[in-house]
N, C-alpha and C positions, 0 to 999 in steps of 0.2 A: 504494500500500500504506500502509496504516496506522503510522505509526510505534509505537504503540500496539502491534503487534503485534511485533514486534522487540525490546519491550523487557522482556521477562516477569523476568528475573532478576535486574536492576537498578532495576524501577518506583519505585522512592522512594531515589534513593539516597545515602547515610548518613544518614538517616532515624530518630528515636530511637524510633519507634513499633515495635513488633513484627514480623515475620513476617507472622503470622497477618493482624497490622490491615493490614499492607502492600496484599496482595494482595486484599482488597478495596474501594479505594479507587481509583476512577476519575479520570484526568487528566483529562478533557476527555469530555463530552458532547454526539455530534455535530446533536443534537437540539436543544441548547440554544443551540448556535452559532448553528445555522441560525434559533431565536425571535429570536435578540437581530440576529443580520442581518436579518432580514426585519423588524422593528420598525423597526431606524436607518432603513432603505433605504426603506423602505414610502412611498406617496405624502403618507401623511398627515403625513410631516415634512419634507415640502414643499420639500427637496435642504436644508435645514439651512446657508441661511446664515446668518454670524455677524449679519448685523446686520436680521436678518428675527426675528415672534416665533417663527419655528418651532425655534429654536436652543434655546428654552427649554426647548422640548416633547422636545427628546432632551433637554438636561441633564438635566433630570426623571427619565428615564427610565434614565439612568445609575447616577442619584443612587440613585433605587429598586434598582437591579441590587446596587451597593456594601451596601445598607444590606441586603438580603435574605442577602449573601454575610457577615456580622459584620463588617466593618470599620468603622472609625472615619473622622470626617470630618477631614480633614485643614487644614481653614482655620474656612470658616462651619457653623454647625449644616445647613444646609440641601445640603453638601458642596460649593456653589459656593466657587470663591473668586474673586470680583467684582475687578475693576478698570474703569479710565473713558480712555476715550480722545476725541481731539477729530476730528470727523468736519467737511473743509472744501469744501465744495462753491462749484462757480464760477459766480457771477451772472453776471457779465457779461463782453468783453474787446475788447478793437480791437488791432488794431493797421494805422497808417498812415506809410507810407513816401512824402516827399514829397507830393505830392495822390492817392495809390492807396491804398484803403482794402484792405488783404487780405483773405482768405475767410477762414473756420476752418479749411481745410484745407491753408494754408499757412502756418501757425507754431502752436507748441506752447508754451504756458506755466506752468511748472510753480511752485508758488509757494503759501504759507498766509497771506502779510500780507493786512489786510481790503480795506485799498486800496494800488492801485499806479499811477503815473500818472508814464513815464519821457519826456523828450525829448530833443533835442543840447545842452540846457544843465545836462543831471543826473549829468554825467559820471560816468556806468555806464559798466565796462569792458567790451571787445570783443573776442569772441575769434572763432575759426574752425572748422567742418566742413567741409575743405576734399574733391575728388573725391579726391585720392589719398590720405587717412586711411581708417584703420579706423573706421567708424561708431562701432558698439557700444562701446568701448573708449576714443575720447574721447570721447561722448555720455555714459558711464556719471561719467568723469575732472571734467565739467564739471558735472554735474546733482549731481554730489555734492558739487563745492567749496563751500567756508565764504565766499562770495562772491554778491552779488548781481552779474549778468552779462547781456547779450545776446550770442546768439551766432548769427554767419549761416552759412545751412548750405549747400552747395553743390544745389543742383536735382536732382540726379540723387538723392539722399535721399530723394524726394518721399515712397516708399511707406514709409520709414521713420517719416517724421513722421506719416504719418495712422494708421499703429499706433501709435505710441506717446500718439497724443493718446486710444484707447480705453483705454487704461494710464493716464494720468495728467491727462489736461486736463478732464476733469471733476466728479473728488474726489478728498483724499487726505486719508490718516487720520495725526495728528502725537499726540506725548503729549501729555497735557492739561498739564502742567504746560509742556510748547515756550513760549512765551511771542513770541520772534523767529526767521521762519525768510528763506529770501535765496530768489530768484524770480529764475528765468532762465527768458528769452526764446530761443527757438530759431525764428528764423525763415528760411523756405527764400525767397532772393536773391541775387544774383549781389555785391553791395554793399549798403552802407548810407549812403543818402541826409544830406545838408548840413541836412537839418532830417527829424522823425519823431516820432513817437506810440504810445507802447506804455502799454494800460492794463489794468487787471483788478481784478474787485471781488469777494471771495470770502465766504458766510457760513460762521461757524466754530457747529457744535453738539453737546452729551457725550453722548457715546452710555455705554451699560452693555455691558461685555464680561464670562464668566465662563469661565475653567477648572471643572472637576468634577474634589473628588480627593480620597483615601481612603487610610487609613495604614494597617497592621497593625503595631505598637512591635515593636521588636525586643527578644530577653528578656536577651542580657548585653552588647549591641553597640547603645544604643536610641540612641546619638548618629554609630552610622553608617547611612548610605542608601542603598539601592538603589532607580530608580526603573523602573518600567515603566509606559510611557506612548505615545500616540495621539491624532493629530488626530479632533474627531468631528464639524467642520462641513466642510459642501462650499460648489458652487458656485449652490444655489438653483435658480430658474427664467431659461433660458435661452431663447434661439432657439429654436423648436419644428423639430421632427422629426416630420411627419406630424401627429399629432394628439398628440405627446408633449412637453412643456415643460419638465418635472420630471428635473434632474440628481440621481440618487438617491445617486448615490455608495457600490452597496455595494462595491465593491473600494478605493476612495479615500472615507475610509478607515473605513466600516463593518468591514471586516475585521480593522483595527487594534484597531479598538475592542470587538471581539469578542472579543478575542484578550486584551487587558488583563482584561475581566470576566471571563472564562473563568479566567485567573490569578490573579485576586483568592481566587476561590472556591477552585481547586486551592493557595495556600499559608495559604488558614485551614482549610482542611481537615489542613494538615499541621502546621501549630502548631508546627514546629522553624525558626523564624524568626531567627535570633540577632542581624542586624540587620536596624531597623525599613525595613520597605518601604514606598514611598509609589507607589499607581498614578491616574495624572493623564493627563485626558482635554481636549485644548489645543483650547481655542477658534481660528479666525480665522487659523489657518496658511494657507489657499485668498488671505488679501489681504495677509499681508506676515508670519505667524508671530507675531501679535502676544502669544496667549496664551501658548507658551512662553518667549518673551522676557519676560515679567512673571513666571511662573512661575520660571524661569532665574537670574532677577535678583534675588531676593525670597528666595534660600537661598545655605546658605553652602555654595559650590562644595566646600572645602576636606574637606565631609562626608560631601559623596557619592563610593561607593564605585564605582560604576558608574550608567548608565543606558542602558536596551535600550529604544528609539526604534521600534515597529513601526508599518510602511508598507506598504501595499497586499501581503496574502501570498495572494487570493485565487485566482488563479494558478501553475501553471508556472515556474519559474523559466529562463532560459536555459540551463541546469545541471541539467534533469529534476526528475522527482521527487524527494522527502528530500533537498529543498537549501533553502539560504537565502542569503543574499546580505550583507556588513556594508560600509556606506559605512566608510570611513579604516581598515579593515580593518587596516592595518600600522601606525597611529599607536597602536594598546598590542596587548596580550596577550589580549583578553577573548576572541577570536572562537577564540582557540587554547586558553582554557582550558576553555569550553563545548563546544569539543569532545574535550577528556580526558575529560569526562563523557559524550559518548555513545558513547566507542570500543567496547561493543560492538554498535553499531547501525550499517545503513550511513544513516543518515542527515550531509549534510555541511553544514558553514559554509565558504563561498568567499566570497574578497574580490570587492569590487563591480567588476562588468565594466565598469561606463564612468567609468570615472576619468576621461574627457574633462568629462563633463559637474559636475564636484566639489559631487557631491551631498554629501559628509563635513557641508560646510556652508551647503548650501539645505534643509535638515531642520529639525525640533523640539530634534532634538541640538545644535546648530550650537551656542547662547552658552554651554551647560555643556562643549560640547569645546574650545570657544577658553580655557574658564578652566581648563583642564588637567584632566579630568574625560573616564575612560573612556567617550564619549559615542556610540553608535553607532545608528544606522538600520540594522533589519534588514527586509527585504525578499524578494520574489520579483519584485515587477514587470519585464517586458520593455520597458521604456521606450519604446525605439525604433520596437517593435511594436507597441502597443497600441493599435488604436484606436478604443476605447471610452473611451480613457480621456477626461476632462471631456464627456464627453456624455451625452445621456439614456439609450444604453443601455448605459451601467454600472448594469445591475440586478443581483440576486442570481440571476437563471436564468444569468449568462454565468461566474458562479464554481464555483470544484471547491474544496467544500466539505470533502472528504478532505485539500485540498492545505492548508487553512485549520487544521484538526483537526492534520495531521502537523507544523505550525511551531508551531503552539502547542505541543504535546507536545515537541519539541525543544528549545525556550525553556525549559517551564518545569524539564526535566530539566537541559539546559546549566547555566543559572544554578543548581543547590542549592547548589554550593559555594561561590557569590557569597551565597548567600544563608543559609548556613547560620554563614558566617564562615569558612569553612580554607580560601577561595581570597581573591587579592585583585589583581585585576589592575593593571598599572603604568600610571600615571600618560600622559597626553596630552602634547604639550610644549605651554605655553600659547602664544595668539599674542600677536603685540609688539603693545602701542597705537600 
C-alpha cells in the first residue's frame, strides 16, 4: 500500500503553505522514481564504478536531476565536489624462505611504500596467526598497527589468505597526501627461516574522485544542517552470469539515490525549509566509503543537525510493508521523533535487526556518527537474504517500486520537523580516538 494513501490529513505537515496548496502537491512520483532508477541502473552506466568513466556519466546525470529540481550547488558550479586520492597498484613481489621461492598464493602483502626489500638483517618485527587464534580479529589487530611487521600465519588459514589477497594484494587506495604507510607481510609457514627474502615494488597514481551535492539554504536556521544522502557508485563489471557482466546496482544503491532526488524536489517544492539542507550523492562507498569520509570531514560536524543515510529500500523489509529499518537506532532520538510525525499512519521505523553485523558504522553515516552527529542508515534491505545483492541481477525488474515510493514518503514526512526547525534530535555520544 501506498503510504501516500494513508496520509491524506497530515500531507504536509506544519506546512506554512495553505490548505488549498496542500493538497495538491505530490510527494513523490512513482513514475519519476522508476526514470531516474532505470537511468542509474541502465547498462549504459556501465555498474558505475568509482574509478571507471562511467561514474561521470551518473554524476552528470545527478547533477542535471538537482539542477532541474532548483537547488543550489553545494561545492563546484558543476555540483561535483572533487577530491584526489592515490591509487597503488602492485608491480611486482617474492617472497623467499630459505632456498623456497613461494607462490602468490601463499602470503599476502599489504603495503603502499614504492619499494620494499626485507631480510634477517632488517630487523622487522615478528608476530603470529597462530591455529588456535581468531583469524579475523588478529588479522584485522595486525594489518592495522602503526608498524611495519611480518607475520607467519598458521597453514590451516590457507583459504583465508587467498581471499584476502583478492581484497588487498593487488591495489589499495591511500590519501594522496599519506606520504609513509608500514607493509606487512602475512605469510602462511609453519616458521621463519635463519635467512629470507621478502620484496614488493608498488606504483602509486591520483586518481579524480567526486561527491555530487546540492543545498536548499535554510530561511532562519541557514547555519544548521540537515543532510540526506546516498551512495551512487557500484561495483562495475564483474564475472559474467550467462551473457551478463554489468553489476547495475538498482537496489544498491540506485534506490538510495532515487530517493534523495525525489526529496530534493518534494522540499523545494515546499519552500518551509528553516534549516538549510544539503543532499549528497557519495562516491566510492563499494571500495572503502571514501566519498563520505571527504564529504564527512570537510564540514563542521558540530552543524549538523541530523543526517538520514538511505540504503538499499528497494525491497521488503524483514518487518513487511510501511517499515524501515535505522542502523544505531538507540544511539539518539531521531528514528522516534520521525515517527511522532507519522503516528497517524501505520507506517513504522524499527531498529536495525542485525546488530551483529554493526552496520551503525560500515555506512556513509559512520564519520558524522562517531563525531556525535544524529547519523543514521535507513534501510529495508534483508541482508542475510539477499541474493542478488553484488550481482548482475540486481536490476530494476527485481525491485517493488511501491516499497521504494512508500520510504520515501515516510522520510520525507518523518523529517518536516527536522527540517522545518521544532524538532531537534539528541546528540550521538562521540567515539574516543
Amino acid at each position: 500500500m501506498r503510504l501516500l494513501t494513508l496520509l491524506t490529513s497530515i500531507l504536509l505537515f506544519n506546512s506554512v503553505s495553505s490548505n488549498a496548496q496542500q493538497s495538491d502537491l505530490q510527494i513523490v512520483d512513482s513514475n519519476e522514481v522508476k526514470r531516474i532508477l532505470n537511468t542509474l541502473a541502465s547498462d549504459d552506466m556501465g555498474g558505475r564504478h568509482a574509478f571507471t568513466p562511467f561514474i561521470g556519466k551518473a554524476a552528470d546525470f545527478i547533477a542535471e536531476e538537482f539542477k532541474k529540481n532548483g537547488l543550489q550547488p553545494y561545492s563546484e558550479a558543476n555540483y561535483r565536489q572533487t577530491f584526489h586520492l592515490s591509487k597503488v597498484n602492485r608491480a611486482s613481489s617474492t617472497v623467499t624462505l630459505g632456498t623456497k621461492e613461494f607462490d602468490l598464493g601463499s602470503y599476502l602483502i599489504i603495503g603502499n611504500e614504492p619499494h620494499v626489500h626485507w631480510n634477517q638483517s632488517s630487523a622487522i618485527p615478528i608476530k603470529y596467526i597462530r591455529k588456535e587464534d581468531d583469524f579475523a580479529t588478529t588479522f584485522r589487530s595486525l594489518a592495522q598497527g602503526q608498524e611495519d611487521v611480518i607475520v607467519i600465519v598458521d597453514p590451516s588459514y590457507a583459504s583465508y589468505i587467498t581471499r584476502f589477497n583478492k581484497i588487498y594484494g593487488k591495489e589499495s587506495i591511500t590519501n594522496e597526501k599519506q606520504t609513509k604507510g608500514y607493509t606487512k607481510a602475512f605469510i602462511l609457514t609453519s616458521e621463519l627461516p635463519s635467512s629470507y627474502s621478502i620484496s614488493c615494488t608498488n606504483i602509486s597514481s591520483k586518481i579524480e574522485l567526486f561527491n555530487v551535492a546540492a543545498v536548499i539554504p535554510g530561511k532562519s536556521k541557514p547555519n544548521e544542517y540537515v543532510i540526506f544522502s546516498a551512495h551512487y557508485d557500484h561495483i562495475g563489471i564483474i564475472q559474467p552470469n550467462g551473457q551478463d557482466s554489468i553489476a547495475n546496482g538498482a537496489d544498491d544503491d540506485a534506490s538510495g539515490t532515487s530517493a534523495i532526488i525525489s526529496l530534493s524536489k518534494y522540499y523545494k517544492n515546499q519552500n518551509n525549509n528553516e534549516r538549510t539542507l544539503i543532499f549528497v550523492a557519495f562516491t566510492a562507498e563499494e571500495i572503502g566509503m571514501y566519498g563520505s569520509k571527504y564529504f564527512s570531514n570537510n564540514i563542521n560536524a558540530d552543524s549538523v543537525i541530523a543526517m538520514i543515510n538511505i540504503e538499499m529500500i528497494g525491497k521488503d523489509s524483514k518487518f513487511g510493508a510501511n517499515t524501515l529499518y535505522l542502523t544505531g537506532y538507540d544511539h539518539s532520538n531521531l528514528g522516534e521523533l520521525m515517527q511522532q510525525n507519522l503516528k497517524n499512519t501505520e507506517f513504522k521505523f524499527h531498529p536495525d535487526p542485525y546488530p551483529q553485523q554493526n552496520l551503525f558504522y560500515r555506512s556513509d553515516n559512520a564519520v558524522l556518527a562517531a563525531l556525535g552527529v544524529p547519523a543514521h542508515t535507513f534501510s529495508t534491505s534483508q541482508i542475510d537474504k539477499d541474493s542478488y545483492y553484488h550481482t548482475v541481477k540486481d536490476d530494476v525488474s527485481t525491485l517493488n517500486i511501491e516499497n521504494i515510493v512508500s520510504s520515501i514518503e515516510a522520510i520525507a514526512l518523518g523529517a518536516q520537523g527536522i527540517v522545518n526547525g521544532t524538532q531537534t534530535p539528541n546528540r550521538v555520544e562521540k567515539l574516543k580516538d
